[in-house]
C-alpha positions as CSV (number, residue, x, y, z in Angstrom):
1,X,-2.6,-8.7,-13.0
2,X,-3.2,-9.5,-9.1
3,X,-6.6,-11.0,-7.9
4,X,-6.5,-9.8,-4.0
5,X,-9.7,-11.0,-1.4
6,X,-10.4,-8.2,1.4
7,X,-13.1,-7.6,3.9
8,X,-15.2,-4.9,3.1
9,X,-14.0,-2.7,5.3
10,X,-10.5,-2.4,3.7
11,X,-12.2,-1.5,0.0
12,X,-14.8,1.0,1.7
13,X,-11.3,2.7,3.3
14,X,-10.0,2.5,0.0
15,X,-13.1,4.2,-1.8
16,X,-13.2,6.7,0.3
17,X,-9.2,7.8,-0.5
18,X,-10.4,7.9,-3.8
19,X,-13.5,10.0,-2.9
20,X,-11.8,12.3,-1.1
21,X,-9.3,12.8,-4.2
22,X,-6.4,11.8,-2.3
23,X,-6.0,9.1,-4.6
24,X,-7.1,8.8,-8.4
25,X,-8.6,5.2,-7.7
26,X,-8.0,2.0,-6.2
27,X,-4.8,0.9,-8.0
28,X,-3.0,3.6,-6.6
29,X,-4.0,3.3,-3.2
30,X,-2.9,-0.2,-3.3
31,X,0.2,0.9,-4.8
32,X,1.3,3.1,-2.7
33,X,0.1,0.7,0.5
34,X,2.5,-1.9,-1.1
35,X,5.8,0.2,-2.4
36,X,5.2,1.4,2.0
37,X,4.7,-2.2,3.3
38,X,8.3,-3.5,1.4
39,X,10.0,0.0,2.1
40,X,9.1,-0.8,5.8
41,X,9.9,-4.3,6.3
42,X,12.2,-5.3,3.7
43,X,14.0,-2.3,2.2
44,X,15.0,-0.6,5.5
45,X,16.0,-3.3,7.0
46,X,18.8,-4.3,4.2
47,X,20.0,-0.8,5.0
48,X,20.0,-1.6,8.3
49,X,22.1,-4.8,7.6
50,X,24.5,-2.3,5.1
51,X,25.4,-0.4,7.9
52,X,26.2,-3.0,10.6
């Protein structure tokens, strides 16, 4: 388990994913958010370098 700090803003977005049912709650928002972020700028990237 992961203790993350966030302003209010960012969990209010996050709820309202949720609400909306585009999400089934918060731990898959941030999941999501997170497997995006490393696909982004870690993953791509070493298939970038693969290629060179």
């Amino acid at each position: 388990m992961v203790t993350v700090k966030m302003p209010e803003l960012y969990i209010e977005g996050i709820d309202e994913l949720v609400r909306i049912g585009k999400y089934r709650n918060r731990s898959e928002v941030i999941r999501v958010a997170i497997r995006e972020l490393l696909r982004k700028e870690l993953w791509m990237k070493e298939v970038e370098v693969t290629r060179l």
